[in-house]
C-alpha positions as CSV (number, residue, x, y, z in Angstrom):
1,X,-40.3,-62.6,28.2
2,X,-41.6,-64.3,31.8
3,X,-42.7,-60.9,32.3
4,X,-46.4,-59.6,31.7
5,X,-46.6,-57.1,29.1
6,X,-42.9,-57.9,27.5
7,X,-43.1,-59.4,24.2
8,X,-40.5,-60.6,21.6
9,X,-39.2,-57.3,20.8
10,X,-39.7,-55.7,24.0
11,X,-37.4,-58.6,25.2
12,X,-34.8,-57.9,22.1
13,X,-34.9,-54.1,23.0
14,X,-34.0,-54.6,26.4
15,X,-31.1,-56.9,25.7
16,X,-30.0,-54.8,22.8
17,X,-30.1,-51.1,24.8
18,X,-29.2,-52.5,28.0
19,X,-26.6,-55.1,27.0
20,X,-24.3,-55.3,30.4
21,X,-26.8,-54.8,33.2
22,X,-24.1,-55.3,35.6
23,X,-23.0,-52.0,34.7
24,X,-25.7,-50.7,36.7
25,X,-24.7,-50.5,40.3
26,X,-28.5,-50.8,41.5
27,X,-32.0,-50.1,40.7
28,X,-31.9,-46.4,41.2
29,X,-29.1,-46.2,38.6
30,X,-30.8,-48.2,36.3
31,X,-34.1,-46.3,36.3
32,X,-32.0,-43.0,36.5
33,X,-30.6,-44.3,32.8
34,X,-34.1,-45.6,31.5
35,X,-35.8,-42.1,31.9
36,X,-38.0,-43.9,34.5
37,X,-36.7,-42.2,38.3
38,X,-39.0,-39.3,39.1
39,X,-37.6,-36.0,39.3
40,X,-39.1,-33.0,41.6
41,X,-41.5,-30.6,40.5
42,X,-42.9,-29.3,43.5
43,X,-44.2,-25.4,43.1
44,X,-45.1,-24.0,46.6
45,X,-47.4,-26.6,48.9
46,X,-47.8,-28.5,45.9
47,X,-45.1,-31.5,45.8
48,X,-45.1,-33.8,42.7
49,X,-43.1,-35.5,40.6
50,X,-42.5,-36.3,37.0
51,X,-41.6,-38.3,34.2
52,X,-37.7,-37.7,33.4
53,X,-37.9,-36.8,29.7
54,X,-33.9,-37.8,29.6
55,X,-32.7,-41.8,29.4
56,X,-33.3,-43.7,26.8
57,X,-36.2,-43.5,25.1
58,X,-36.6,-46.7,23.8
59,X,-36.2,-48.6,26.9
60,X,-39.4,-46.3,28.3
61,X,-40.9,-47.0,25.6
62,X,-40.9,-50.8,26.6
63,X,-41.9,-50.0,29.7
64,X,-44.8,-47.9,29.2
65,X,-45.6,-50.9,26.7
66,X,-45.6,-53.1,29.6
67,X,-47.4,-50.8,32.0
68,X,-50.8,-50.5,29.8
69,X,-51.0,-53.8,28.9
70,X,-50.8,-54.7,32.9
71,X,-53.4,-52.0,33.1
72,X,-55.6,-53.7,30.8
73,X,-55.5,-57.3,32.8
74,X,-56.1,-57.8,36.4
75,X,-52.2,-58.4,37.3
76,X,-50.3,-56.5,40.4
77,X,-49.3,-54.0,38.4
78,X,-53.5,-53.1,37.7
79,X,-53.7,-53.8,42.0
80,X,-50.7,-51.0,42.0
81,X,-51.9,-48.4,39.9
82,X,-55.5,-48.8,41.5
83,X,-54.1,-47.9,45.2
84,X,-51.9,-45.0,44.0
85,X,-55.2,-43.5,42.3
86,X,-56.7,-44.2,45.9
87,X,-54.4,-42.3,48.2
88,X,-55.3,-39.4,45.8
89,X,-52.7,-39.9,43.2
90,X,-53.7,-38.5,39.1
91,X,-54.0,-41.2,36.5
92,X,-50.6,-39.5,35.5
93,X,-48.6,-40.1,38.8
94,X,-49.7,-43.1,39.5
95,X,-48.4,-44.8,36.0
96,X,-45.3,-42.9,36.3
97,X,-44.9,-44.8,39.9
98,X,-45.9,-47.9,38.2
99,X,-43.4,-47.0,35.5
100,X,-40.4,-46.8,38.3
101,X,-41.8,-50.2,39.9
102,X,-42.1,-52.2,36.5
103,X,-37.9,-50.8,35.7
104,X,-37.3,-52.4,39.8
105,X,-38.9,-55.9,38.2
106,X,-37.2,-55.6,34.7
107,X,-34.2,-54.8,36.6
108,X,-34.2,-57.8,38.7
109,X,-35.2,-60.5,36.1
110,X,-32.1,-59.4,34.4
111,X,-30.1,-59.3,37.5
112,X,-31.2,-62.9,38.1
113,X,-30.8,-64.2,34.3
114,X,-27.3,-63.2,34.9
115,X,-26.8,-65.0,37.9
116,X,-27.9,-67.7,36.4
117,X,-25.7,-67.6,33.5
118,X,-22.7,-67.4,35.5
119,X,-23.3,-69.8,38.1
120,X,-24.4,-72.9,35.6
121,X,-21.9,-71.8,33.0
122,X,-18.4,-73.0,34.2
123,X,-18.0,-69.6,36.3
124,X,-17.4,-67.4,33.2
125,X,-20.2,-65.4,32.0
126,X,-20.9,-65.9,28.3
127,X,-19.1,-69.3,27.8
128,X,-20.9,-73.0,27.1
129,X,-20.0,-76.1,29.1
130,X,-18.1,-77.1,25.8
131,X,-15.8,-73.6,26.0
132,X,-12.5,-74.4,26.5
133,X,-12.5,-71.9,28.9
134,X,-14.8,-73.7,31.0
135,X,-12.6,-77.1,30.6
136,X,-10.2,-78.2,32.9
137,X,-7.7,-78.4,29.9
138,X,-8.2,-75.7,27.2
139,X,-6.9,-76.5,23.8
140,X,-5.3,-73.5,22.2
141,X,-5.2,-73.2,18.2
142,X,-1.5,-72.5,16.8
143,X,-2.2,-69.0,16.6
144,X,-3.2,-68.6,19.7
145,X,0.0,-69.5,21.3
146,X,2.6,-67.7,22.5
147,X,6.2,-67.0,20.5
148,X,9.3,-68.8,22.0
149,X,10.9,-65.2,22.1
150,X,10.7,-61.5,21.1
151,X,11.7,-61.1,17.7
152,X,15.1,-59.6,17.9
153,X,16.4,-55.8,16.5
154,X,19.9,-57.7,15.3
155,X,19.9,-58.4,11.6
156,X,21.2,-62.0,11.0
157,X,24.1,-62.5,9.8
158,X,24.6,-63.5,5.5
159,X,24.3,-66.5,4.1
160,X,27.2,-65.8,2.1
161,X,30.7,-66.1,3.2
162,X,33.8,-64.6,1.9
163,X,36.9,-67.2,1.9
């Protein structure tokens, strides 16, 4: 939510749809997935790009949330959009480059939230200073530990004797 134009349930969308963002080599892979890398549509002279109408929908969504209301304020994504429309760039083009930038900046907030996770956690991502994972000594519950041996095929032998 540090970021201009995300919101509580912006912020819940992206962590619910994106989950793992390490799964996500880079930037380009990540914007290739959102719907938000441009794809060619160049006719002739004419060379554009457009708005992939694949990804997901929702996280696009989010991000075309965050685009207008950074149009609507003087922020650098307003600065942004104003020189794309300035080299000659449609109203069109230039929020669908401001689209691609904004999905770079989501990208690395979360890169960087998960940095920070791991590195202040006790090294594994997802655990609390009180994990015993992250102790020196981790307690294990009874069912959690291991069996002195494999239970064997052998049936035991009766109780009853014959004399």
């Amino acid at each position: 939510m540090d970021l201009h134009g995300i919101g509580p349930s912006g912020a819940a969308r992206l962590l619910v749809e994106v989950a793992d963002v390490t799964r996500f080599p880079d930037r380009s892979h990540f914007a290739s997935w959102n719907g938000t890398a441009p794809i060619d549509a160049s006719s002739g002279d004419q060379v554009r790009h457009r708005l992939s109408r694949a990804g997901n929908r929702q996280i696009n969504r989010v991000l075309h949330i965050m685009a207008t209301v950074q149009l609507r304020n003087p922020t650098e994504g307003r600065a942004y959009f104003d020189r794309k429309n300035a080299t000659g760039k449609t109203s069109m083009e230039a929020m669908r480059a401001l689209k691609r930038r904004l999905a770079d900046v989501v990208y690395r907030q979360m890169i960087s939230d998960v940095t920070a996770v791991v590195t202040g956690s006790g090294g594994h991502r997802g655990t609390s200073t009180n994990s015993s994972v992250a102790s020196s000594h981790p307690h294990a519950s009874s069912s959690e530990k291991s069996l002195p041996e494999p239970a064997g095929s052998k049936p035991k032998a009766s109780a009853r004797t014959t004399s």
